[in-house]
PAROVEX-319174 format. One line per 3 residues: their letters; for each residue x, y negated, z of N, C-alpha, C. Coordinates in steps of 0.05 Angstrom, whole numbers, padded with zeros to 5 digits. Atoms other than C-alpha are relative to their C-alpha. Layout:
REM residues N
A = X Y Z X Y Z X Y Z; ...
REM end
This chain:
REM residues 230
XXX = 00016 00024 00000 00000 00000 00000 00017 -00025 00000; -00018 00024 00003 00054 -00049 -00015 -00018 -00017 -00012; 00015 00015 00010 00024 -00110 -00032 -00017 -00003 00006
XXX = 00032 00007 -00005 -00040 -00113 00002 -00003 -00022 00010; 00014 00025 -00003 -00077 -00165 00003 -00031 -00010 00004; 00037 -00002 -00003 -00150 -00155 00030 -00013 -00007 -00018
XXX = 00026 00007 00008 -00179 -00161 -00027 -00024 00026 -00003; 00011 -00022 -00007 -00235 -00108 -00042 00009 00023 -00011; -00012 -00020 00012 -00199 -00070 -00086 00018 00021 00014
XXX = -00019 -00005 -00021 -00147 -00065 -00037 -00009 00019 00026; 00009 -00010 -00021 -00190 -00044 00017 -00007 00023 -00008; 00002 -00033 00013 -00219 00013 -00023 00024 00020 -00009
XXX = -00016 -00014 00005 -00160 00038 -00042 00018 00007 00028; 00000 -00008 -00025 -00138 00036 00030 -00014 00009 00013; 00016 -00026 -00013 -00196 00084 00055 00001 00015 -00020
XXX = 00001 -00023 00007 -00188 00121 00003 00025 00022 00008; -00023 -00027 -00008 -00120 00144 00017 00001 -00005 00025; 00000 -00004 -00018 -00128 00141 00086 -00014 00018 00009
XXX = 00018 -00021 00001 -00184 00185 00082 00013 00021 -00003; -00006 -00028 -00001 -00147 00238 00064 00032 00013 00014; -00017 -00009 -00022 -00094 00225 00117 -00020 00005 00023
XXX = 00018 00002 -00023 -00153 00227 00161 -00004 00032 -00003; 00006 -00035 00004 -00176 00299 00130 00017 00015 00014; -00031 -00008 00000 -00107 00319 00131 00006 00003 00032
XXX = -00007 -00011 -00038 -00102 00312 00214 -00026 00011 00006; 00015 -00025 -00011 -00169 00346 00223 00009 00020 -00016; -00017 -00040 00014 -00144 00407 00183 00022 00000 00031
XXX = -00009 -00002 -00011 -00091 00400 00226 -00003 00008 00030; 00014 -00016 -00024 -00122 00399 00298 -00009 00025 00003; 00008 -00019 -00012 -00164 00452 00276 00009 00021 -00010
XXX = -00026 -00031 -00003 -00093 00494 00262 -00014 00008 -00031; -00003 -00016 00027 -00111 00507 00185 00022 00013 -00017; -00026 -00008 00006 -00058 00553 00154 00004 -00017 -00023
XXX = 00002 00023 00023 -00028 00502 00095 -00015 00018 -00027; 00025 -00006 00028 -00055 00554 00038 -00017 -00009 00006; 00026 00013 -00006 -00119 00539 00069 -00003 -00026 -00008
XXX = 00011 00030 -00010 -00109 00458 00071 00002 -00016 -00028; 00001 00014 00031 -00096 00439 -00008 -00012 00019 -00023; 00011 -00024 00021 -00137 00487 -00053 -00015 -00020 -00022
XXX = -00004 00007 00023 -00177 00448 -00083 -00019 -00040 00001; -00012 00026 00020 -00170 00381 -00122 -00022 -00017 00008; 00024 00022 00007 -00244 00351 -00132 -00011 00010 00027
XXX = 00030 00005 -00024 -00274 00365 -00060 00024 -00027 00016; -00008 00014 -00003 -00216 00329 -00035 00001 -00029 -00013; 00006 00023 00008 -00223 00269 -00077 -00028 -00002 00003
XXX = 00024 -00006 00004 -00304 00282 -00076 -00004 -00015 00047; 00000 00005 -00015 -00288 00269 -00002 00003 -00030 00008; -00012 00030 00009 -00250 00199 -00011 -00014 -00027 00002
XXX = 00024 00017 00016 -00297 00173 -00062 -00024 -00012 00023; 00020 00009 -00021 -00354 00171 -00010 00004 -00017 00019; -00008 00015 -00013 -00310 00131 00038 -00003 -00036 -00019
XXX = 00003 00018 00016 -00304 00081 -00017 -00033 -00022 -00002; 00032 00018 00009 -00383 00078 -00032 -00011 -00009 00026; 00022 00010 -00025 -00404 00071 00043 00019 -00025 00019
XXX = -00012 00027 00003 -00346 00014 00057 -00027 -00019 -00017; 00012 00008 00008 -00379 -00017 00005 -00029 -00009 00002; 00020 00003 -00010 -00445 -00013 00034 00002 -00016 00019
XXX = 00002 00015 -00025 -00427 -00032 00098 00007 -00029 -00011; -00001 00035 00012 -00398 -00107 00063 -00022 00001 00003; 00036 00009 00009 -00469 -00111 00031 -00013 -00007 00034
XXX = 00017 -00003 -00016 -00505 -00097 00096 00019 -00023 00018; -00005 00015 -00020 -00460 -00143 00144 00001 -00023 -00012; -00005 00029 00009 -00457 -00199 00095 -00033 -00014 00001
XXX = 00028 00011 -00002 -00517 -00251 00111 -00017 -00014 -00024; -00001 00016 00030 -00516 -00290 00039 -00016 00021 -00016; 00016 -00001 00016 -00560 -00275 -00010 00030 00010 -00030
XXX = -00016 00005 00022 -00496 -00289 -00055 00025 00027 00002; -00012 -00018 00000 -00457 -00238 -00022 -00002 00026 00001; 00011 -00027 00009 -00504 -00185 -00021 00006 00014 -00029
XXX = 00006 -00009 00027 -00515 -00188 -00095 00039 -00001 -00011; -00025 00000 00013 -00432 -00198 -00109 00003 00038 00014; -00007 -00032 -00003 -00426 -00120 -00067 -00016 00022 00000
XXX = 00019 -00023 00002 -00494 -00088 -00092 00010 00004 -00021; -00007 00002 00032 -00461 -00110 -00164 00023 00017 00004; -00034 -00011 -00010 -00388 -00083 -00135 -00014 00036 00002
XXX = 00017 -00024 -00002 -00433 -00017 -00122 00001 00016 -00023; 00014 -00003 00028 -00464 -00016 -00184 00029 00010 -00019; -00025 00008 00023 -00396 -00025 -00224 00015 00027 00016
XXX = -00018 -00025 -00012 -00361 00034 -00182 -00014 00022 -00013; 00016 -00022 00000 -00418 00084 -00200 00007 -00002 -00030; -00006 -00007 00028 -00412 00067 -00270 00027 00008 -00014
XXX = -00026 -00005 00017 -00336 00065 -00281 00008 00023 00015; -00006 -00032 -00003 -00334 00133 -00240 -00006 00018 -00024; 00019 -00012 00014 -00391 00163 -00281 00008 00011 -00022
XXX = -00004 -00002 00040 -00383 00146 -00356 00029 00003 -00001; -00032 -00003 00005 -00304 00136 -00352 00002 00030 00003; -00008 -00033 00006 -00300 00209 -00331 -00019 00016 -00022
XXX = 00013 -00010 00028 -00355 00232 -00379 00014 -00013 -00022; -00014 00012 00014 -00310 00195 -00431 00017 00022 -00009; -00019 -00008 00000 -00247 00214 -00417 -00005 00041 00003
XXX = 00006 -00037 00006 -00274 00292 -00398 -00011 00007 -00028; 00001 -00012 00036 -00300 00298 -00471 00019 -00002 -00021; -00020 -00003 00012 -00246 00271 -00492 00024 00023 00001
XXX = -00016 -00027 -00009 -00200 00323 -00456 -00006 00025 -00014; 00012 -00021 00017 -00241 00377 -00481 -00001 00004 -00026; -00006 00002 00023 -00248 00356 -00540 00037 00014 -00014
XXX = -00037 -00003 00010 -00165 00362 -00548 00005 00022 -00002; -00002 -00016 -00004 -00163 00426 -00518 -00016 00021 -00022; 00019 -00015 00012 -00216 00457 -00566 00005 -00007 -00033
XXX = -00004 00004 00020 -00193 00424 -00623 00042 00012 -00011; -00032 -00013 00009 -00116 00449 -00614 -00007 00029 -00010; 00009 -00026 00002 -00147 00516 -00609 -00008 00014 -00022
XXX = 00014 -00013 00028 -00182 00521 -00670 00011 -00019 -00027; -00012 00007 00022 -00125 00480 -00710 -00012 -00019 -00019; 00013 00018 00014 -00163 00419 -00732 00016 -00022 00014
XXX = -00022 00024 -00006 -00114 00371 -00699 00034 00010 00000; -00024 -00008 00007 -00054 00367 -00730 00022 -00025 -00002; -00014 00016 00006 -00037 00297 -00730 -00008 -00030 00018
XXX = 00011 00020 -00012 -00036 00233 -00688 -00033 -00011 -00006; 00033 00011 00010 -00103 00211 -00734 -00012 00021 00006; 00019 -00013 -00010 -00137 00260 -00715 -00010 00003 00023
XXX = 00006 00007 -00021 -00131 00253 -00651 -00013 -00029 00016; 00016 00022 -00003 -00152 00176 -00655 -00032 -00001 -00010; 00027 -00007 00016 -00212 00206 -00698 -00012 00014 00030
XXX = 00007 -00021 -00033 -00231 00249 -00630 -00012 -00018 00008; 00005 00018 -00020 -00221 00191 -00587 -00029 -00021 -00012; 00024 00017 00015 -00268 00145 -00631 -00027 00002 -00001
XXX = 00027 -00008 -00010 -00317 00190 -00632 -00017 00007 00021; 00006 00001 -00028 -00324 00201 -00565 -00012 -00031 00015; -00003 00026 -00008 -00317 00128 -00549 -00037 -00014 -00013
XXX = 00024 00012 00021 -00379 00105 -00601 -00021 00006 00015; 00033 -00011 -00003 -00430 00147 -00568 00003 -00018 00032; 00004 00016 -00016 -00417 00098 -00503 00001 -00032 00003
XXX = 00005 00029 00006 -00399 00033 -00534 -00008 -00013 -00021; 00014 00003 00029 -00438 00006 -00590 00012 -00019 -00016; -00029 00019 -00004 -00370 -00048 -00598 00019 00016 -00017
XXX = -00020 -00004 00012 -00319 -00002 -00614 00012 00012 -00027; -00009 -00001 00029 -00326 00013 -00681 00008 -00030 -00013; -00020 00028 00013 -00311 -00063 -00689 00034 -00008 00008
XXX = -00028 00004 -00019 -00246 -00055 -00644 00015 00022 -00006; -00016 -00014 00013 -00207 -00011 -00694 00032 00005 00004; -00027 00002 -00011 -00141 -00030 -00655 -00004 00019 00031
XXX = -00009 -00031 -00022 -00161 00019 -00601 -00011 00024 00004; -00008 -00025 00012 -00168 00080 -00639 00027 00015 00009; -00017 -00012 -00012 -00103 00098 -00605 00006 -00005 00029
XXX = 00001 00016 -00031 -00115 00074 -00532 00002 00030 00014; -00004 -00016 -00014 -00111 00140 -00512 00024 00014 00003; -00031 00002 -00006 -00036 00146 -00515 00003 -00006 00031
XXX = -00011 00002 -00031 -00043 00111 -00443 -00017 00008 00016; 00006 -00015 -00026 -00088 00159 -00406 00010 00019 00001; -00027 -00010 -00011 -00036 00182 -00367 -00009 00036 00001
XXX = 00007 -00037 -00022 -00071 00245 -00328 -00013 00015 -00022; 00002 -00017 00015 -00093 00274 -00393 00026 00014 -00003; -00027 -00016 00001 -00016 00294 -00395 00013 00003 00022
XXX = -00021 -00014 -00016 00013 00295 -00325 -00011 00013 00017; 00015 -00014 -00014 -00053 00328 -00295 -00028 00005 -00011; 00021 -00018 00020 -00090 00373 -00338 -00033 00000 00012
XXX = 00023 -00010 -00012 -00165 00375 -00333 -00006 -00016 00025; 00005 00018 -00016 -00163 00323 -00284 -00027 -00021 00003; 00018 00017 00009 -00212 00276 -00318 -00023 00023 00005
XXX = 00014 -00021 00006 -00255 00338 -00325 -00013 -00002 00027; 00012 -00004 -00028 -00264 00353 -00248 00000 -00026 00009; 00007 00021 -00018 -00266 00278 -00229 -00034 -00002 -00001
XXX = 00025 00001 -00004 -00337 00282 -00252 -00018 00009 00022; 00012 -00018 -00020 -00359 00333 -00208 00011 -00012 00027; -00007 00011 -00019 -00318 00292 -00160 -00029 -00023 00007
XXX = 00024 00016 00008 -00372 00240 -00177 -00022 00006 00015; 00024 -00013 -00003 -00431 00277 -00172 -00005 00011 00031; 00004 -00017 -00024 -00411 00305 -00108 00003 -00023 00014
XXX = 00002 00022 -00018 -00389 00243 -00070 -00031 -00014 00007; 00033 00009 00003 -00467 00214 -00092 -00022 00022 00021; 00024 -00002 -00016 -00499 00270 -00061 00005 00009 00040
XXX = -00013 00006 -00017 -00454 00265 -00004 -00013 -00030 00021; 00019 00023 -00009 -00483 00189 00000 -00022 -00005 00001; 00029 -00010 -00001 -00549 00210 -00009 -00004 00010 00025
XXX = 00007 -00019 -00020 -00551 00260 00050 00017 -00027 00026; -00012 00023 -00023 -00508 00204 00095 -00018 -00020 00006; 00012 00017 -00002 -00562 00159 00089 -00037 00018 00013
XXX = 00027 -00012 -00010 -00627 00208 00101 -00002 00011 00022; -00003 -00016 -00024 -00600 00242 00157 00030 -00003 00020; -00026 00014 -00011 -00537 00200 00187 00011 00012 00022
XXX = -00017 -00006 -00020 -00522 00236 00254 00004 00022 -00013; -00007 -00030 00006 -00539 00309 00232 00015 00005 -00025; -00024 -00011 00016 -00499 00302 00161 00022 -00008 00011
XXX = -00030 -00010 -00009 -00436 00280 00200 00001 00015 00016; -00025 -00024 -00014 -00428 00335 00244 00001 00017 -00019; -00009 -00027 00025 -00434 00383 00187 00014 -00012 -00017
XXX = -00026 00004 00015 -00389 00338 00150 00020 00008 00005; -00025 -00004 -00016 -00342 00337 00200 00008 00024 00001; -00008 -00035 -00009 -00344 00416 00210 00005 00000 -00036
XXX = -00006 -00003 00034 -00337 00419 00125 00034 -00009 -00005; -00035 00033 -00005 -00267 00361 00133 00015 00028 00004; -00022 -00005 -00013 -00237 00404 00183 -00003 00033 -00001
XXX = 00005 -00027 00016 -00256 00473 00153 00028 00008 -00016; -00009 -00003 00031 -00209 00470 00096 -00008 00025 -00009; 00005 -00019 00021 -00211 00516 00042 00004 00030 -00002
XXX = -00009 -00021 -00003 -00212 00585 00057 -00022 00017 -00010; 00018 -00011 00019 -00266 00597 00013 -00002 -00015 -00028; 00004 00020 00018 -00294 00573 -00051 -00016 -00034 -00008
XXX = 00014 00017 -00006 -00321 00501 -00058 -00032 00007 00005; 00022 -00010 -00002 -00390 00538 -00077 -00014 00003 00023; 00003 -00007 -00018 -00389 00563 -00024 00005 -00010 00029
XXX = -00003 00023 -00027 -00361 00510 00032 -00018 -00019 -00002; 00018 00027 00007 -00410 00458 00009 -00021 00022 00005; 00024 -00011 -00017 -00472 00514 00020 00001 00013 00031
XXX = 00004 -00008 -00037 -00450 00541 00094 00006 -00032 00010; 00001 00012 -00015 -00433 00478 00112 -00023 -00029 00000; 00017 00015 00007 -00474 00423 00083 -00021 00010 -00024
XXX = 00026 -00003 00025 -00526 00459 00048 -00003 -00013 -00025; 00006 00007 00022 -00510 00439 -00015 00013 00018 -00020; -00001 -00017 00019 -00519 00485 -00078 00015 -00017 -00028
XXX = -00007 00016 00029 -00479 00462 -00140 -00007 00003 -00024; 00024 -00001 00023 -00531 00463 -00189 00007 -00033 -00016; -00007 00024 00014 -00506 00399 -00235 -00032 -00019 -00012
XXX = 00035 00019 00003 -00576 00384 -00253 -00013 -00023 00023; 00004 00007 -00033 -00591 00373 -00179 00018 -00029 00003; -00029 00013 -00004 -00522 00335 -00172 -00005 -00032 -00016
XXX = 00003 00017 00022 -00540 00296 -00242 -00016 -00028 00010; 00022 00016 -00007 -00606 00274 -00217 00008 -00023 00022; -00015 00029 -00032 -00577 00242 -00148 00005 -00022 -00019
XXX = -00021 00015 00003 -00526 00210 -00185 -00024 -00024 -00014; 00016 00019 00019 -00580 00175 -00238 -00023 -00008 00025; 00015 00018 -00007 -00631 00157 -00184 00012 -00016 00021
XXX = -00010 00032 -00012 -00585 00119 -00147 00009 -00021 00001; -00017 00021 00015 -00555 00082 -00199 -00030 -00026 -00006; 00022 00007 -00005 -00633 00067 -00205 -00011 -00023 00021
XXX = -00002 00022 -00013 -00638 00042 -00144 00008 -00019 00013; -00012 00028 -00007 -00592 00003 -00135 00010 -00020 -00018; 00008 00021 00025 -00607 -00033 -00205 -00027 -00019 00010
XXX = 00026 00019 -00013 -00671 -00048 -00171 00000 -00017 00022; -00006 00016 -00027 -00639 -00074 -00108 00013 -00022 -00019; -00024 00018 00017 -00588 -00113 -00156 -00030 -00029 -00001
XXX = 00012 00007 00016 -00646 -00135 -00194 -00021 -00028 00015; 00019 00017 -00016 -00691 -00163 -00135 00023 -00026 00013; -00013 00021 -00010 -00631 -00202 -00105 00003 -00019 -00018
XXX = 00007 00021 00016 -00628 -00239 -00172 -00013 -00022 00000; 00024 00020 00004 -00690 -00262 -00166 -00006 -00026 00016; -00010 00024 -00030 -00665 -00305 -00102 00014 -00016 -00010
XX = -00026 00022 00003 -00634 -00367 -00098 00004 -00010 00022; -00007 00004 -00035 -00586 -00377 -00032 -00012 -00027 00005
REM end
């Protein structure tokens, strides 16, 4: 965290990785052998993420302004989407690469900007006029120094949301079964640590839905603070 400088960016990025020095000493207390404590990838970030969205809340909710509500329901808003779509993006894009080396239809840098393009189009209705970044994907990095990365951030996604979903319906009783999930680690499969401990089934439909009605409503929260003037 060199360089910090409260702003909010800053701050999120400081619970996030603190968060998972926080994980990291409950494993510890409760004596997890290390196989057990890094298995796998997206519950630990899926963990993070959630610190992020309920920071974020808390601003909104302690700020009295009208002006500052709507600057961290928008800050909200703007997280959910550049989680969301950026990894649906970038994960089709990934896929895409992988499925196209396979069956020998990419053979040459253009083809691979042909990929990206097409991918890109079906979310921005812009970048067929922005023909200079047809090769922008040269600099996402973690397509090459962490395979499939983009791929599981989604599900990272999806899971943090219904993470924030269940934190909000049932606030004491989902953290102790959080907490018993944290300091669990991995000595099973996610499938399977997310239904003994927090009853949740990973059915992506299920997962999907959260994610879209709360982008919902908190377009409609956005939407009503507009309508104010401080």
């Amino acid at each position: 965290m060199t360089g910090y400088s409260e702003s909010v960016n800053d701050v999120l990025k400081l619970v996030h990785e603190g968060g998972h020095l926080i994980h990291a000493k409950l494993m510890s207390e409760h004596r997890i052998i290390p196989s057990y404590a890094s298995v796998s990838e997206f519950m630990f970030e899926a963990f993070v993420l959630l610190n992020e969205l309920l920071v974020l809340d808390e601003f909104k909710n302690q700020n009295i302004t009208i002006e500052g509500k709507r600057y961290y329901t928008k800050a909200f808003l703007d997280k959910l989407a550049l989680e969301f779509f950026q990894s649906l993006e970038e994960g089709f894009f990934e896929e895409g690469l992988y499925e196209r080396v396979a069956n020998h239809t990419i053979k040459t840098s253009t083809d691979i900007n042909n990929l990206y393009t097409g991918v890109k189009i079906k979310y921005g209705p812009f970048f067929l006029n922005e023909p200079f970044r047809n090769s922008e994907w040269i600099g996402k990095r973690l397509v090459f120094d962490d395979p499939l990365y983009n791929i599981n951030y989604l599900q990272v996604m999806l899971l943090a949301i219904k993470f924030y979903t269940m934190s909000h319906e049932d606030p004491t009783g989902f953290a102790l079964k959080y907490k018993a999930l944290l300091q669990n680690g991995f000595d099973a499969s996610a499938s399977n640590s997310l239904e003994r401990f927090v009853a949740i089934k990973v059915d992506n439909d299920t997962l999907l839905e959260s994610n879209l009605n709360l982008m919902k409503e908190k377009t409609t929260e956005f939407s009503k603070l507009n309508a104010f003037n401080d």
